[in-house]
C-alpha positions as a Markdown table, in Angstrom:
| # | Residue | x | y | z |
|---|---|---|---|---|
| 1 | Unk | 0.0 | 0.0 | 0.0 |
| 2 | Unk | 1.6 | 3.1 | -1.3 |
| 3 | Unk | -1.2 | 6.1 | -1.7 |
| 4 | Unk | -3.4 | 7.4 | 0.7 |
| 5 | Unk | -7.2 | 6.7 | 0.2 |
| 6 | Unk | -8.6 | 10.1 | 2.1 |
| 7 | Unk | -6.8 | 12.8 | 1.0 |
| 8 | Unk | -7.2 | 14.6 | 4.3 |
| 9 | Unk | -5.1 | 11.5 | 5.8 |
| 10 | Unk | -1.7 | 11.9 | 7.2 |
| 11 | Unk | -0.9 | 8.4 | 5.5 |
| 12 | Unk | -1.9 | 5.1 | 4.6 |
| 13 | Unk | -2.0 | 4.0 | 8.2 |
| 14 | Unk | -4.5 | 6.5 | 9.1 |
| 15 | Unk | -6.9 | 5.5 | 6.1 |
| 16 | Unk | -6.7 | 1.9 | 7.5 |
| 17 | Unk | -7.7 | 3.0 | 10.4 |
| 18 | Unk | -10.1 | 5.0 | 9.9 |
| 19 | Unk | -11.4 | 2.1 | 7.2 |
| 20 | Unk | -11.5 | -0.5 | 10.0 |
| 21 | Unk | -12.9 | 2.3 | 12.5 |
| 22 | Unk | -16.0 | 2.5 | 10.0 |
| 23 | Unk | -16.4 | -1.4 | 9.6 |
| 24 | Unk | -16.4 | -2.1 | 13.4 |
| 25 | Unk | -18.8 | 0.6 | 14.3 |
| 26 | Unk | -21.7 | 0.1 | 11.2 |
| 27 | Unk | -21.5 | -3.6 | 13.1 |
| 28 | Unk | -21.6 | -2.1 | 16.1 |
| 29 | Unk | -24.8 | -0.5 | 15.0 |
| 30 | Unk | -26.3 | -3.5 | 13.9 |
| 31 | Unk | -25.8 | -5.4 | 16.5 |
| 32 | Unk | -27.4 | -2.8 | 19.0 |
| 33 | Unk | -29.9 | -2.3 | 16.8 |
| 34 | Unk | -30.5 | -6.0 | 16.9 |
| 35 | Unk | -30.7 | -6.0 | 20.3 |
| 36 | Unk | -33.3 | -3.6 | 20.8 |
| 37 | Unk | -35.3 | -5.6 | 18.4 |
| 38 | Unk | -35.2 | -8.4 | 20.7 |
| 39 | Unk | -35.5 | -6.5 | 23.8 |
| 40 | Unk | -38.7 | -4.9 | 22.8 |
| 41 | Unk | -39.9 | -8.8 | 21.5 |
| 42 | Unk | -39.2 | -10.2 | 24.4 |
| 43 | Unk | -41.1 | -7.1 | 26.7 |
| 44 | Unk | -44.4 | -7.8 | 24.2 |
| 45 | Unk | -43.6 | -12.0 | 24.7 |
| 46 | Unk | -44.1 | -11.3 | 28.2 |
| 47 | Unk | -46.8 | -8.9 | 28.5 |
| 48 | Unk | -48.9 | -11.7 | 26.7 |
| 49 | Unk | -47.5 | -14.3 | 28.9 |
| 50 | Unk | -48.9 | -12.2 | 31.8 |
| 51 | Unk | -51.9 | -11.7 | 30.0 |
| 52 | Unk | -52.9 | -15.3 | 29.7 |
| 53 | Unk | -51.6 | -16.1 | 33.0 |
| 54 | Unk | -54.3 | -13.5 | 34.3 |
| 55 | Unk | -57.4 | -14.8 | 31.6 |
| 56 | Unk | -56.5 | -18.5 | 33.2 |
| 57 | Unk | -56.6 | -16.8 | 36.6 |
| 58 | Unk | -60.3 | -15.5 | 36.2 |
| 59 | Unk | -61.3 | -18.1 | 34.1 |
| 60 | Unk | -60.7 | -20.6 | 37.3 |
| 61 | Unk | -62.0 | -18.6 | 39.2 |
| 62 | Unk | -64.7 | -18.3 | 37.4 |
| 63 | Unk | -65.2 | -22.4 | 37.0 |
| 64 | Unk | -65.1 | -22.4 | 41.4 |
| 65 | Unk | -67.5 | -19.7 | 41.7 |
| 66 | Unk | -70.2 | -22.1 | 38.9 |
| 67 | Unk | -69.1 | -24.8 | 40.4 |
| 68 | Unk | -71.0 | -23.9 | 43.7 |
């Protein structure tokens, strides 16, 4: 590697790093982003789990208060 890529670069070394700098922070991003994703899938996974826990709740409840 003999030319610079950025011409506002000191030198090569400081286009590789800003090159790798770039790569390792748009993954960055994705994987944050990813986990958000997941986060927010997990908080609506458990808000139904909680719902039907509470539906079974009332619908036994329900069942003892017929079955009087």
């Amino acid at each position: 590697m003999t030319g610079k890529i950025f011409s506002e670069s000191v030198n090569v070394y400081q286009d590789q790093a800003r090159i790798l700098f770039d790569y390792y922070r748009q993954a960055a991003e994705k994987i944050v982003n990813e986990e958000e994703r997941i986060e927010e899938e997990i908080l609506k996974l458990k808000a139904e789990q909680e719902e039907k826990e509470l539906m079974q709740a009332v619908e036994g409840m329900y069942h003892n208060l017929n079955t009087l």
